[in-house]
C-alpha positions as CSV (number, residue, x, y, z in Angstrom):
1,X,-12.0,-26.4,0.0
2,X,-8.7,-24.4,0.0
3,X,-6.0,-23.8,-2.2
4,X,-4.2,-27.0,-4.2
5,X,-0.9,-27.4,-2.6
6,X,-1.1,-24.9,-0.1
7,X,-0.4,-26.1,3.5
8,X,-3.1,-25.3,6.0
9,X,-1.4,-23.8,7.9
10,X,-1.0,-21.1,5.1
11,X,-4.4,-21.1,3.6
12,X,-5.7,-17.8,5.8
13,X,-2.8,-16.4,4.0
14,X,-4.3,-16.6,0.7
15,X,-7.2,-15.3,-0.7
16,X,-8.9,-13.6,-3.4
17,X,-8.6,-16.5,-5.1
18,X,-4.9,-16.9,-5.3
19,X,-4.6,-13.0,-6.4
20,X,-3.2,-12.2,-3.0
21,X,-0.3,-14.0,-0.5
22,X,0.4,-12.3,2.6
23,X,3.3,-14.0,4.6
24,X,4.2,-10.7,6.7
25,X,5.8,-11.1,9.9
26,X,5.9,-15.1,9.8
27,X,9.5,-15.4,10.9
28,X,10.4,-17.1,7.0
29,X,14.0,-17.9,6.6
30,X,12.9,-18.2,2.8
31,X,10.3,-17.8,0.4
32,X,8.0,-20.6,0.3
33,X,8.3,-22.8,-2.8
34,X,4.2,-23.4,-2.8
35,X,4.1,-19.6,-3.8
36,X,5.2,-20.2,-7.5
37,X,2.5,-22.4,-7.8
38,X,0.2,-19.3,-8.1
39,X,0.7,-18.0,-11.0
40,X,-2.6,-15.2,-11.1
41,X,-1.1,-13.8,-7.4
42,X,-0.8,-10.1,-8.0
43,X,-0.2,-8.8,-4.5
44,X,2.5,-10.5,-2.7
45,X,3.5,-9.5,1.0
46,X,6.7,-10.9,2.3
47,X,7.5,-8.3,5.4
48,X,9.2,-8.8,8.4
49,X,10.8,-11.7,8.0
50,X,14.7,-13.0,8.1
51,X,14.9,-13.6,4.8
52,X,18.0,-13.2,3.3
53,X,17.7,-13.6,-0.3
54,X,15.3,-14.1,-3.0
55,X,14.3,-16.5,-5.2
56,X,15.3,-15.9,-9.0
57,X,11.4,-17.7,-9.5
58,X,10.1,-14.7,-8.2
59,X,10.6,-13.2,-11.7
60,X,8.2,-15.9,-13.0
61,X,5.2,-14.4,-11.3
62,X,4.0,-12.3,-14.3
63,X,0.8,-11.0,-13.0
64,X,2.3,-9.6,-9.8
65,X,1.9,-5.7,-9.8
66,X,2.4,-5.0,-5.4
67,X,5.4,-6.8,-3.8
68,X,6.4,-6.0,-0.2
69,X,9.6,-7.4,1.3
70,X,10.0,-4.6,4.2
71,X,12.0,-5.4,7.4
72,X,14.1,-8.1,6.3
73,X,18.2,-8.9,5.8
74,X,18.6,-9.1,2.3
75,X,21.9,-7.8,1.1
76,X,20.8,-7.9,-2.5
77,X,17.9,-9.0,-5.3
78,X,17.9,-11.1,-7.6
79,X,18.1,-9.4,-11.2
80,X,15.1,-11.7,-12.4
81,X,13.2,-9.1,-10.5
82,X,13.3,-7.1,-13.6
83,X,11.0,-9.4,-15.1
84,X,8.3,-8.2,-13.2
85,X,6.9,-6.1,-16.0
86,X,3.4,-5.4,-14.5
87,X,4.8,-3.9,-10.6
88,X,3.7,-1.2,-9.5
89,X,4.3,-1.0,-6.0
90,X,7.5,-2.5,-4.6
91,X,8.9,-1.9,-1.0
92,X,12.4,-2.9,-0.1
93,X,13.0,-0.8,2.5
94,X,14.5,-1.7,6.3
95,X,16.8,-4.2,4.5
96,X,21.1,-4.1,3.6
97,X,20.9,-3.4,0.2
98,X,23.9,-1.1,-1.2
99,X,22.8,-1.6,-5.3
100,X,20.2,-2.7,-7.2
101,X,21.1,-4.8,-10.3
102,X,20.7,-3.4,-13.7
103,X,17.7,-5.3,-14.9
104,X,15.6,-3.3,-12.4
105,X,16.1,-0.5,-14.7
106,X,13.3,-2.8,-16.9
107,X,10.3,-1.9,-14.0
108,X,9.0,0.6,-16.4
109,X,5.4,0.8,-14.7
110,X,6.6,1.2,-10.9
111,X,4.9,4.1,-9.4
112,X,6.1,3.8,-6.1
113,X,9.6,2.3,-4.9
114,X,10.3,2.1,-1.2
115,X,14.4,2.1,-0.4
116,X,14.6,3.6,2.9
117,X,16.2,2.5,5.9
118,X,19.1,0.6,3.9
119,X,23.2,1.4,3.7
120,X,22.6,3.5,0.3
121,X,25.3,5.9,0.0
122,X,23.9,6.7,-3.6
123,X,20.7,6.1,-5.2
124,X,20.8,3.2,-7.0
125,X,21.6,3.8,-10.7
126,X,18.2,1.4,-12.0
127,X,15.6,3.7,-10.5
128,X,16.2,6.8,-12.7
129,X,15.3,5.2,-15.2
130,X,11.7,4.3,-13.7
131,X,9.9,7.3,-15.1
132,X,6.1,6.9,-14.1
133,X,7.5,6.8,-10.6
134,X,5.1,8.8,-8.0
135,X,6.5,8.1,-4.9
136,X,10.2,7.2,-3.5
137,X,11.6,6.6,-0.4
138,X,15.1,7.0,0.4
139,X,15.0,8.1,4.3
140,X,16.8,6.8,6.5
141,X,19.9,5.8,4.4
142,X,23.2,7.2,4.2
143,X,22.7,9.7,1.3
144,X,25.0,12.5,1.4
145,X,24.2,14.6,-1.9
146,X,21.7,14.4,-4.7
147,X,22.9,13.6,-7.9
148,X,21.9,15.7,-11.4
149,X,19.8,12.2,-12.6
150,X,17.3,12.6,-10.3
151,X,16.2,16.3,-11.7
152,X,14.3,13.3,-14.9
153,X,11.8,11.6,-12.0
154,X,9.4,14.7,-13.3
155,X,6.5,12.6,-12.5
156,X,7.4,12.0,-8.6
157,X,4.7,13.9,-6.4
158,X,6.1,12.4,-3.3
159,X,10.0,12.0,-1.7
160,X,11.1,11.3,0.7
161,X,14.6,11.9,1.9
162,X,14.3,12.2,5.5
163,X,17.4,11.3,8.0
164,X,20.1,11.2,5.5
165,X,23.5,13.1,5.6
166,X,22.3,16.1,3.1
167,X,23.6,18.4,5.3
168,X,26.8,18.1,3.5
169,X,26.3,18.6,0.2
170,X,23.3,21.5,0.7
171,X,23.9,22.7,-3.0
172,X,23.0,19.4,-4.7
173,X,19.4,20.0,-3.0
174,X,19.2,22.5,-6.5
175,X,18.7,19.2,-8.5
176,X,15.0,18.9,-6.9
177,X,14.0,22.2,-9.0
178,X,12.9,20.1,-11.9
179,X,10.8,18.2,-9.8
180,X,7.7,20.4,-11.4
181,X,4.9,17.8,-10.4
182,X,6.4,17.3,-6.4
183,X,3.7,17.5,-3.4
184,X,5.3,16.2,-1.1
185,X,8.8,16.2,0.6
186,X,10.8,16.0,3.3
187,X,13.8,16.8,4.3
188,X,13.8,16.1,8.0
189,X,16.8,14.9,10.2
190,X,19.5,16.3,7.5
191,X,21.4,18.6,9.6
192,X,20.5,21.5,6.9
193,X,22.1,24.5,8.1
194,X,21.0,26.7,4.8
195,X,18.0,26.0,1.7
196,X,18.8,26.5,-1.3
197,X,16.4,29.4,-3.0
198,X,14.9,27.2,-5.6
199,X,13.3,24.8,-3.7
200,X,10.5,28.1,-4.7
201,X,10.5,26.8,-7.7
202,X,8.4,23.8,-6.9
203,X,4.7,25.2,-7.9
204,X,3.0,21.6,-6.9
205,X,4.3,21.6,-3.5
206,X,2.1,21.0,-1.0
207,X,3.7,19.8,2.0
208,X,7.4,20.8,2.9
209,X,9.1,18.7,5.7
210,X,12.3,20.5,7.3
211,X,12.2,19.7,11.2
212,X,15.1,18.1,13.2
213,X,17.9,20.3,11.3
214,X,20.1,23.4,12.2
215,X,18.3,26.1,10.5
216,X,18.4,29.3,11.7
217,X,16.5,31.0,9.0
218,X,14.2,30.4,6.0
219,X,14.5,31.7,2.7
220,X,12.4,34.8,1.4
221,X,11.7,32.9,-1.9
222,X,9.7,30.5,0.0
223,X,6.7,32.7,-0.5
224,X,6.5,31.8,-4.0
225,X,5.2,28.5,-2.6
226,X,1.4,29.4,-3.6
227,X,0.5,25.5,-3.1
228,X,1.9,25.2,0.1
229,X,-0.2,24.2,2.9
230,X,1.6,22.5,5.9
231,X,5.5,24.1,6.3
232,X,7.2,21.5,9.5
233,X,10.1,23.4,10.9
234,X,10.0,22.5,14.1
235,X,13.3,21.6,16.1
236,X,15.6,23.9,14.5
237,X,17.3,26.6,15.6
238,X,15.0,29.5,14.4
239,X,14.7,32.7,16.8
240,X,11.9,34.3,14.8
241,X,9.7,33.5,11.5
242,X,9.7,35.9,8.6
243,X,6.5,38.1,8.3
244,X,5.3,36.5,4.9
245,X,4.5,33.5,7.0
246,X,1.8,35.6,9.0
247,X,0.5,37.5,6.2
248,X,-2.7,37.0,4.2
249,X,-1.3,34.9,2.2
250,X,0.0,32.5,3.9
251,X,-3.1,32.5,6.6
252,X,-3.8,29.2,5.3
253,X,-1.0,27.5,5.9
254,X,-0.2,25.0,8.7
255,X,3.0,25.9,9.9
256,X,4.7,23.5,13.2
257,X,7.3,25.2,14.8
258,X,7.5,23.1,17.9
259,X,11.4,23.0,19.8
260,X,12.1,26.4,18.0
261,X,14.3,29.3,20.6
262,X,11.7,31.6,19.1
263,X,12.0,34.8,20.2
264,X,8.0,37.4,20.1
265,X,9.4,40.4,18.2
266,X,7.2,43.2,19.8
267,X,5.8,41.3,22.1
268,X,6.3,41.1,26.0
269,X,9.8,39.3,27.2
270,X,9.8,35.4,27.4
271,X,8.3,33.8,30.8
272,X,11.6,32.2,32.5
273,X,9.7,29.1,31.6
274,X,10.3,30.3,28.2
275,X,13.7,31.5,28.7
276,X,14.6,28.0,30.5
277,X,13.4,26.2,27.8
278,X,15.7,27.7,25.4
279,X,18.9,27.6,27.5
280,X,17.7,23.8,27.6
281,X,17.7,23.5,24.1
282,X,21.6,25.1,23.9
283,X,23.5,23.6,26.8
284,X,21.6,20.3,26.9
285,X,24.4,19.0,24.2
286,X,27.0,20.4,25.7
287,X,26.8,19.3,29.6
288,X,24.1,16.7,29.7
289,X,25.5,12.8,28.3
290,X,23.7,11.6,25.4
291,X,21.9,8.4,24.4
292,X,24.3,5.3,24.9
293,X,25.3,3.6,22.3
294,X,23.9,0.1,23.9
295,X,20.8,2.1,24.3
296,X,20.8,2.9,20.7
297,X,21.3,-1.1,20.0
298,X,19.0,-2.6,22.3
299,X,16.2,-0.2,20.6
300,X,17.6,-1.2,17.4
301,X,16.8,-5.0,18.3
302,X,12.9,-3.9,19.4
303,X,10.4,-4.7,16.4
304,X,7.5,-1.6,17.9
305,X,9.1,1.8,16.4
306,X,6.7,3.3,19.3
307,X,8.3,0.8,22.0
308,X,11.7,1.4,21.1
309,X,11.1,5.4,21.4
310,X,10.2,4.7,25.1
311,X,12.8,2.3,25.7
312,X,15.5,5.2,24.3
313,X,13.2,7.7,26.7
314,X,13.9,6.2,29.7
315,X,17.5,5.5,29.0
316,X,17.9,9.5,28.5
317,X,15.7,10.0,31.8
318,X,17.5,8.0,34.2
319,X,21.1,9.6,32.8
320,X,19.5,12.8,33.6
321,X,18.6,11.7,37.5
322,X,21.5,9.8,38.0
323,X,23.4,13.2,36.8
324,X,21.4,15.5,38.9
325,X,21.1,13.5,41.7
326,X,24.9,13.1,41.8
327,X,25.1,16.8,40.8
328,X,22.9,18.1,44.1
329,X,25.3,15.3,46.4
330,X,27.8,17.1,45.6
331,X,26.6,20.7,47.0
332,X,25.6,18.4,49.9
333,X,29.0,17.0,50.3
334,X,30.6,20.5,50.4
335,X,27.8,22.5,52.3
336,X,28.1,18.8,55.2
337,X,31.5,19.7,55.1
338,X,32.1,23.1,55.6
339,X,29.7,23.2,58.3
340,X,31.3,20.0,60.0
341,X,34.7,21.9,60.4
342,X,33.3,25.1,61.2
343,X,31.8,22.5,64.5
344,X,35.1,21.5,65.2
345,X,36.9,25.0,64.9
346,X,39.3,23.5,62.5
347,X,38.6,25.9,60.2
348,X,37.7,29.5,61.2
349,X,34.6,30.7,58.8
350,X,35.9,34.4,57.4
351,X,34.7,35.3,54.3
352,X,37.2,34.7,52.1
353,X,36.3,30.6,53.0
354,X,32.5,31.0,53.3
355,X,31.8,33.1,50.2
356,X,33.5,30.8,47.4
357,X,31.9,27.8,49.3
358,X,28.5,29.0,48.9
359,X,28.5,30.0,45.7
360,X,29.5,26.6,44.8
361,X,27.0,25.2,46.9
362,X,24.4,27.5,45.0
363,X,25.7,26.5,41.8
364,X,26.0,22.5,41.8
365,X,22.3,23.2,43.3
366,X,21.1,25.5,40.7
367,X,22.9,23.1,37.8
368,X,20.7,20.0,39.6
369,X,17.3,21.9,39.2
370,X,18.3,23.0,35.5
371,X,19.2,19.4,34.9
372,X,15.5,18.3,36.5
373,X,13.7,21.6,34.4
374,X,15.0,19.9,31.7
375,X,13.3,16.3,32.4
376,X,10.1,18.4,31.0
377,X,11.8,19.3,27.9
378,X,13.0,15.8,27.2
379,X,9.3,14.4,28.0
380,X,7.8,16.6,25.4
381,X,10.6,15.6,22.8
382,X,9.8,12.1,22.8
383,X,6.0,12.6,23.3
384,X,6.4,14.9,19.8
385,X,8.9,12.0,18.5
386,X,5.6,9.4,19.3
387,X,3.1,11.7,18.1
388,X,4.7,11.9,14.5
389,X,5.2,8.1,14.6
390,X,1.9,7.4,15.2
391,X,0.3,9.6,12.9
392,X,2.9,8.6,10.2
């Protein structure tokens, strides 16, 4: 029979009799006007779309408690939003938004707010007042401290603040202390060169996040962590882990330490497979080209997250080869050279010529096979960068 005043070619789209609308990834410039004539829909799923605004009717759906509007171009929300007394779950993330407007503030029963991937350079003013929130994401934004408001979230068991500019402004990372009832949280992608000690003073946490920054070292007080059970610090810059995190009581904990220079204290030297790895891991930045920027955007445009971490892998790869490959022509060039004069006694071969010209010819080789080694090291990168996104 169908839904009154529903086009068919939207009825699969609704269901549960009217309590659900799921318009995801239906390339919608706007919201669809037949929507307001459900008024019991409770879960409402707008994502991936190119929408680029709101409604201000969308306030007038009264039983709506989920509302997803991921991966879209709005710039801003309509305050009517606020209206939406009975949400629980509302994701906004992967948008433009700078601000929220005031009446969000009103949201009193959100548990779980999704921001990231937006231009945020603060947290939006509205969401501290959201107290029964559980769950926030802010990753991916442009957050480059912490401000003191977020220490009265005290029910948040889950943030995430991965891929921001924290790095910065390490102190402000003090204001999570308060965060008594936080499981969950990650810090990943911040460029964190220190941690403050009383991240310790988190007894609910769980699950600590700190891979992809520049830490050389971790904290003693992070043994007063009795709930932790999975510790990420892979890709940093850490040469050894402190003994509490072998000790009994830590035996339980999961700890990834994956693209770490780790050096075995009391243990046999490193293989040169080992030692390799970790001049990799220090020169790579300094002699090897990074990503493009076109690179970068033509990812950007690519709607698989997986697909787009392949597309940037190959880029990287075929620098690398077009590097070494040019990098070993050279050493032929010079070696060709060199031996075609010496055949036409132009040059007589003493030592003073041969000796500098082979070492150069040993070095522009060697630098080519460093440059290939590394082709492993960048494979395993992005198979780890894949991994995560999969299991995420």
């Amino acid at each position: 029979m169908g839904y009154p005043g529903v086009p068919p070619q939207f009825q699969s789209s609704v269901s549960g009799n009217g309590t659900r609308v799921i318009l995801s990834g239906r390339g919608l410039a706007q919201v669809p006007d037949w929507v307001r004539n459900l008024p019991a829909v409770t879960d409402l799923n707008l994502d991936e779309n190119q929408l680029t605004w709101l409604p201000d009717w969308l306030g007038d759906l009264s039983q709506l408690t989920s509302l997803f509007v991921r991966g879209n171009q709005l710039s801003d929300v309509p305050g009517s939003l606020g209206r939406l007394t009975r949400l629980t779950h509302l994701d906004l993330g992967g948008n433009r938004l700078t601000e929220l407007p005031r009446e969000m503030s009103q949201l009193t029963e959100l548990t779980s707010l999704a921001l990231d991937g937006n231009p945020l350079l603060e947290i939006p003013w509205p969401v501290f007042y959201l107290t029964k929130l559980t769950s926030l994401n802010l990753s991916d934004d442009e957050l480059a401290e912490l401000p003191v408001r977020l220490r009265g979230l005290t029910a948040l068991t889950s943030l995430e603040l991965s891929d921001n500019r924290l790095g910065r402004s390490p102190g402000t990372l003090d204001r999570l202390a308060d965060l008594a009832s936080l499981a969950r949280l990650k810090l990943d992608g911040n460029q964190l060169t220190v941690l403050p000690d009383s991240l310790a003073n988190l007894p609910s946490l769980s699950e600590l996040d700190l891979s992809r920054n520049h830490l050389t070292s971790l904290p003693g007080s992070l043994r007063n962590l009795a709930s932790l059970s999975t510790l990420d610090v892979s890709f940093n810059r850490l040469r050894s882990l402190p003994s509490w995190l072998s000790g009994p009581a830590r035996s339980a904990a999961r700890v990834i330490t994956t693209g770490n220079p780790l050096a075995a204290a009391g243990k046999a030297p490193a293989h040169d497979g080992q030692r390799l790895d970790n001049a990799w891991i220090r020169l790579r930045s300094l002699f090897v080209p990074s990503v493009s920027l076109a690179a970068v955007r033509a990812a950007s445009r690519t709607d698989d997250a997986a697909a787009a971490i392949l597309q940037l892998y190959d880029w990287e790869r075929d620098r690398l080869l077009t590097l070494a490959k040019g990098t070993a022509g050279a050493a032929v060039t010079v070696l060709t050279g060199l031996i075609a004069t010496a055949v036409e006694e132009k040059t007589k071969l003493n030592a003073i010529t041969l000796v500098p010209t082979a070492a150069l010819v040993v070095v522009l080789l060697g630098w080519s096979g460093f440059i290939l080694t590394g082709l492993r090291r960048l494979a395993e990168d992005y198979s780890t960068a894949l991994t995560i996104k999969r299991q995420g």
